[in-house]
C-alpha positions in Angstrom: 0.0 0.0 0.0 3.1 2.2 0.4 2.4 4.1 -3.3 -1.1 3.7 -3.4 -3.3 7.2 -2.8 -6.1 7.3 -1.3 -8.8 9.9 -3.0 -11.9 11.4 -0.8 -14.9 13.5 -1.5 -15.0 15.9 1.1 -17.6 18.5 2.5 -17.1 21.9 1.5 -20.0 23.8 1.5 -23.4 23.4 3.3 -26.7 23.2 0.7 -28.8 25.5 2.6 -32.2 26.3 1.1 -31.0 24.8 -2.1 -30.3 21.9 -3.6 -27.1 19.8 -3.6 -24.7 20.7 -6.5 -21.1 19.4 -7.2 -19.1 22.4 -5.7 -20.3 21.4 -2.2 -17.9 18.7 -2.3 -13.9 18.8 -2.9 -12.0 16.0 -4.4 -8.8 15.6 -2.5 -5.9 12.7 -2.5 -4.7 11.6 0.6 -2.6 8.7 1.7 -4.1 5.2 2.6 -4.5 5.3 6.0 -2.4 3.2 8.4 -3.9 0.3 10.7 -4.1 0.0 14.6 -4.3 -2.9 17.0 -7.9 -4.7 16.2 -8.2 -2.5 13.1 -8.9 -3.6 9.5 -8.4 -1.8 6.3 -10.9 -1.8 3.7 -10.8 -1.0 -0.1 -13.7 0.1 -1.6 -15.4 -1.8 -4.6 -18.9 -0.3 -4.7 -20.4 3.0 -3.0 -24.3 4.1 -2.6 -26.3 7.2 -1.9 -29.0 7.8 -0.1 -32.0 10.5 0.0 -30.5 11.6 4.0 -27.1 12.8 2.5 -28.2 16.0 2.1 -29.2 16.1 6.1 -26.1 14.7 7.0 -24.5 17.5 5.0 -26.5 20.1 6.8 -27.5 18.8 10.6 -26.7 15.4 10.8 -30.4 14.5 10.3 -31.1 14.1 14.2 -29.6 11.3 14.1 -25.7 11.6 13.7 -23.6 14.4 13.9 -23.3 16.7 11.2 -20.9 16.3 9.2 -17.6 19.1 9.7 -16.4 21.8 6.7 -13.5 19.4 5.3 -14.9 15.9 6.7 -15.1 13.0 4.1 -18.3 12.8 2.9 -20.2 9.5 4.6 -21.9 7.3 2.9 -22.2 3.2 3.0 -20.4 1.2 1.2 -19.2 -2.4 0.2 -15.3 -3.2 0.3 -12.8 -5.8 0.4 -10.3 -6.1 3.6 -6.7 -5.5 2.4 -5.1 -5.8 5.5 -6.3 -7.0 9.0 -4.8 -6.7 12.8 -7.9 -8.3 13.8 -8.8 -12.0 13.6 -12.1 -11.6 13.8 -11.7 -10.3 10.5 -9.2 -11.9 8.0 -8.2 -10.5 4.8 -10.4 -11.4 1.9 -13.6 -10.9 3.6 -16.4 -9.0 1.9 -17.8 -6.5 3.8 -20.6 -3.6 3.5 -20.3 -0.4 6.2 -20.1 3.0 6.6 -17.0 3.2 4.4 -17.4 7.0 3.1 -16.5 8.4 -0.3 -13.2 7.2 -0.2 -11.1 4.4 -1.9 -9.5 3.0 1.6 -11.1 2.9 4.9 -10.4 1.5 8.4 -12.7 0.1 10.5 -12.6 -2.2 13.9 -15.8 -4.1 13.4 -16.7 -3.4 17.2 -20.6 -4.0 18.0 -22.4 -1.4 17.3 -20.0 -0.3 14.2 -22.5 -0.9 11.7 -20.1 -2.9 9.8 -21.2 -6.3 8.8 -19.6 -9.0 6.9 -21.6 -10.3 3.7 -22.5 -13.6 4.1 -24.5 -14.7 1.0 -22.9 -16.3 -2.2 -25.6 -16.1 -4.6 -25.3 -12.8 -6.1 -23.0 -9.8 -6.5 -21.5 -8.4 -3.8 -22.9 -4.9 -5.0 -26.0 -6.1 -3.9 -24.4 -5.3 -0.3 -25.9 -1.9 -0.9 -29.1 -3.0 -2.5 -31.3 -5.7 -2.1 -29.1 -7.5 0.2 -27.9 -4.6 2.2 -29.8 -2.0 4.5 -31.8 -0.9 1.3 -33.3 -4.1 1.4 -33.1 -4.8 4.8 -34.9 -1.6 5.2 -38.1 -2.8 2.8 -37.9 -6.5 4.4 -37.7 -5.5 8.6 -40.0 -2.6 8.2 -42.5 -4.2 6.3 -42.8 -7.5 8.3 -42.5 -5.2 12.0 -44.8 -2.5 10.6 -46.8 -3.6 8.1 -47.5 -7.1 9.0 -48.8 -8.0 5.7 -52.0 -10.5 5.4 -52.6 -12.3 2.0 -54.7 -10.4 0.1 -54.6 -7.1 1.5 -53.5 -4.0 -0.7 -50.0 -2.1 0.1 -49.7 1.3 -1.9 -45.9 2.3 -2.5 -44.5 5.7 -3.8 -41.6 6.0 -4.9 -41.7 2.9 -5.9 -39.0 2.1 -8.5 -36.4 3.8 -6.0 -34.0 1.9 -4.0 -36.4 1.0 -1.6 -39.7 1.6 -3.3 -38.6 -1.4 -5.8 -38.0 -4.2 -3.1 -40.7 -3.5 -1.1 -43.2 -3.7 -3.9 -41.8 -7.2 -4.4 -42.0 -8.4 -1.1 -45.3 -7.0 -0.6 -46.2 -9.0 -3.9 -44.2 -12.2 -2.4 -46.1 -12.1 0.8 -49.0 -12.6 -0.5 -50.1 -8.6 -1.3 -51.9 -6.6 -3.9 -49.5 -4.3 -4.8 -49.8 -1.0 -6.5 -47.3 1.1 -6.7 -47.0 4.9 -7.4 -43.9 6.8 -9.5 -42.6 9.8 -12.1 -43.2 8.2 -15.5 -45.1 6.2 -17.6 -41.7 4.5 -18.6 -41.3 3.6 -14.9 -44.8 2.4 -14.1 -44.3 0.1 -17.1 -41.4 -1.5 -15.7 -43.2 -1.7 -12.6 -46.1 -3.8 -13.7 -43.8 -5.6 -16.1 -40.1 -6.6 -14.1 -41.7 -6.3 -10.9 -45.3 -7.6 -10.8 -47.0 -4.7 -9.5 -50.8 -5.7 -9.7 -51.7 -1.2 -10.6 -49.6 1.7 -11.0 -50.0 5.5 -10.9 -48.1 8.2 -12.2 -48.2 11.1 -10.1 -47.6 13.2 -12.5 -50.9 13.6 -14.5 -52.3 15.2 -11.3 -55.3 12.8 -11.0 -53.7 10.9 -8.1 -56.9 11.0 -5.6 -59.0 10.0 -8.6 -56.4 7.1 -9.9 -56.4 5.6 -6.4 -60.0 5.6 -6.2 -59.8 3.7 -9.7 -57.2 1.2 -8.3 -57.9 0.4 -5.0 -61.2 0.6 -4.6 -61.3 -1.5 -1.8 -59.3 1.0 0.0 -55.2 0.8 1.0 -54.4 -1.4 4.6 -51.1 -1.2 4.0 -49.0 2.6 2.7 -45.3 2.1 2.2 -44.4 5.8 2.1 -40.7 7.0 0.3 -41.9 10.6 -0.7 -44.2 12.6 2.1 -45.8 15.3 1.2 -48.9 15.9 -1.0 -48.8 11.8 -1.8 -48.7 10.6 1.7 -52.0 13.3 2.0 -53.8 12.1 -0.7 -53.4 8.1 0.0 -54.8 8.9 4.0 -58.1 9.7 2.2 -58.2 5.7 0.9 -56.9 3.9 4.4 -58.8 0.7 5.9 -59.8 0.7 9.1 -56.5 -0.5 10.8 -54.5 0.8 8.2 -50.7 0.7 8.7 -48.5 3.3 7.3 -44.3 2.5 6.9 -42.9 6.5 7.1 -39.7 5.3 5.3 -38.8 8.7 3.8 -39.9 12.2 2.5 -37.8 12.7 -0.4 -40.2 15.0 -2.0 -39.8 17.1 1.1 -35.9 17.2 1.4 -34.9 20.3 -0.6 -38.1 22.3 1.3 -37.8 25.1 3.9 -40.6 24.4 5.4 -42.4 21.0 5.6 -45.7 20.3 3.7 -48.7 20.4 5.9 -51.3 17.7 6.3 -54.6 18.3 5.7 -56.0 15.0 5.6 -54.2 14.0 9.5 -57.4 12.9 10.6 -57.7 10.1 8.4 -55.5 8.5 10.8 -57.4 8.3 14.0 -60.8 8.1 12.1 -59.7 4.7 10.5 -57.8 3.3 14.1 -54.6 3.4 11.4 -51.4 3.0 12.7 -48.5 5.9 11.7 -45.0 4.6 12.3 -41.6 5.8 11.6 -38.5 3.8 12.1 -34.6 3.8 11.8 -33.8 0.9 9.8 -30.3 0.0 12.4 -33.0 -0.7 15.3 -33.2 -4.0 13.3 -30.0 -5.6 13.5 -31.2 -8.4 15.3 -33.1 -9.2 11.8 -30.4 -8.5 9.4 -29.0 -11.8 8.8 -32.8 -13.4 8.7 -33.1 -10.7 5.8 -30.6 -11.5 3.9 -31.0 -15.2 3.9 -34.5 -15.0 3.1 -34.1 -12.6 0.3 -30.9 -14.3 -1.2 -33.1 -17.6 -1.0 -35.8 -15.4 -3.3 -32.8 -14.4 -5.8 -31.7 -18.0 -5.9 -35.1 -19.1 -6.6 -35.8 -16.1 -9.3 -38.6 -14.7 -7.4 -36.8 -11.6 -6.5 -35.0 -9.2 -8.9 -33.0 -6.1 -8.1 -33.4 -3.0 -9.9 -29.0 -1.1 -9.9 -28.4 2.2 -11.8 -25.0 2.0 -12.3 -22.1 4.6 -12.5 -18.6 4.0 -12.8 -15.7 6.1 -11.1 -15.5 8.2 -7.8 -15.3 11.0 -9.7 -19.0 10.6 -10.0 -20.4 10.2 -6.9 -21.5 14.0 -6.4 -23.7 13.3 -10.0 -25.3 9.9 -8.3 -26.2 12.0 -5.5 -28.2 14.7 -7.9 -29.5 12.1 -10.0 -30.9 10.8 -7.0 -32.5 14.1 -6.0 -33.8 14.8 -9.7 -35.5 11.6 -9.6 -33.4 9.9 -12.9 -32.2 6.7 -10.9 -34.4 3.5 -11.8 -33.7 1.0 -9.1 -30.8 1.5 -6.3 -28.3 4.6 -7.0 -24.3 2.7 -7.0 -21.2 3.6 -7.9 -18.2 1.5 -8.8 -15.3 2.5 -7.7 -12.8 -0.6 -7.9 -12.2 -4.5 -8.7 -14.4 -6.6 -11.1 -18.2 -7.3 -10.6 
């Protein structure tokens, strides 16, 4: 590792009242960092974003730290371990964690690090920050703890060719759900129905979203599996069951707002006994490795796909980031940054 660099994305500027752009991040080169007693060091093969980067750039979202003027930009990734002074972690293992926007990273691997090993052998390890990492792991734990889906009960979705949006639609459809799922396009609600069985879709975009729900679920929603917020979430609490269970995943339609949209429609909720429940997906650990068995066992078995729009380079992680936010990502937003697939 002696003439290898190691090149970071760092935090320079704080998107306040705007949207993210590339000049709020610097590209710098450092050295590869060294390695302590019970440390491991950890190249980077694959890096993800996420609709909280922007919070993390600004206040740390409530629930980390904000991230410091000249701090490598965080971020999960999944890596390789180059070199190891702990035994509990030999060289070779894969590994997915909070790696940053970097090429090397250390780690210990303590409890409560949030690095894991990948376990699984069925499909690419870039599915350590999709389907198989705590994208899916985030669809699979809140929907089974939340939602508690029942065979033939209907589960709405928006957002749902996203990262998380496209897994949960297909466990929703795997457990036994009718599953309609709400998104941007027409191009993406025919890939919905198509790749990923969804039963309806809506686009939002033609503005006749309280009439199309009406049209497709006319028995009314038991189950909302919420990624946007906002005027959505408002118009799908006019359609709830009476105890109606609603995943608050995210609000990415809310994320680049001043101030947050306003309910109208709150009432819904007590009038229909629904339950309204947000989560943070690392209060499941204990379910993680149940996750990812059950959902490599799907991919073995072809009943699950995974939905990767790929980028190649670290250069281009401030673009995945703004693709994300602009809505042009169809299925999990990666980069590649090292190795073969």
């Amino acid at each position: 590792m002696s003439n290898a660099e190691n090149r970071q994305w760092c935090l320079a500027e704080r998107p306040i009242g705007r949207p993210v752009k590339e000049s709020d991040f610097s590209f710098e080169v450092a050295p590869v960092p060294k390695i302590g007693d019970g440390e491991f060091l950890v190249r980077t093969r694959y890096l993800s974003v996420a609709p909280v980067m922007r919070n993390y750039m600004i206040d740390g979202a409530g629930i980390e730290e904000p991230l410091a003027i000249g701090d490598v930009m965080r971020g999960r990734g999944v890596g390789e371990i180059v070199e190891s002074n702990n035994a509990d972690w030999p060289v070779g293992t894969f590994v997915q964690g909070k790696l940053g926007w970097q090429d090397y990273a250390v780690a210990t691997g303590k409890p409560g690090s949030l690095m894991f090993p990948i376990r699984q052998k069925v499909a690419p390890i870039a599915t350590g920050l999709g389907v198989l990492g705590m994208t899916g792991f985030t669809a699979y734990c809140s929907l089974k703890d939340i939602g508690q889906p029942k065979d033939g009960e209907t589960v709405v979705v928006s957002g749902a060719l996203g990262g998380v949006g496209n897994i949960a639609v297909q466990l929703a459809r795997l457990m036994g759900c009718k599953v309609i799922g709400i998104a941007g396009s027409e191009e993406k609600c025919r890939l919905l129905e198509d790749k990923l069985g969804c039963h309806a879709t809506i686009n939002y975009k033609n503005g006749t979203l309280e009439e199309d729900l009406k049209r497709v679920a006319p028995n009314g929603v038991d189950i909302f599996f919420d990624n946007v917020g906002g005027s959505i979430l408002d118009a799908v609490l006019l359609h709830l069951n009476r105890y109606a269970r609603i995943i608050c995943c995210g609000r990415i339609s809310e994320y680049l707002n001043d101030e947050p949209y306003r309910l109208r429609n709150w009432g819904q909720v007590g009038h229909n006994r629904a339950t309204m429940r947000g989560f943070f997906v690392y209060d499941y650990e204990p379910m993680f490795e149940e996750a990812e068995r059950v959902m490599a066992d799907w991919i073995a078995a072809g009943e699950l796909t995974y939905q990767e729009d790929r980028l190649d380079g670290l250069e281009m992680m401030p673009t995945a980031l703004m693709r994300l936010y602009e809505g042009k990502n169809v299925g999990k937003q990666i980069v590649h940054v090292s190795g073969d697939d």
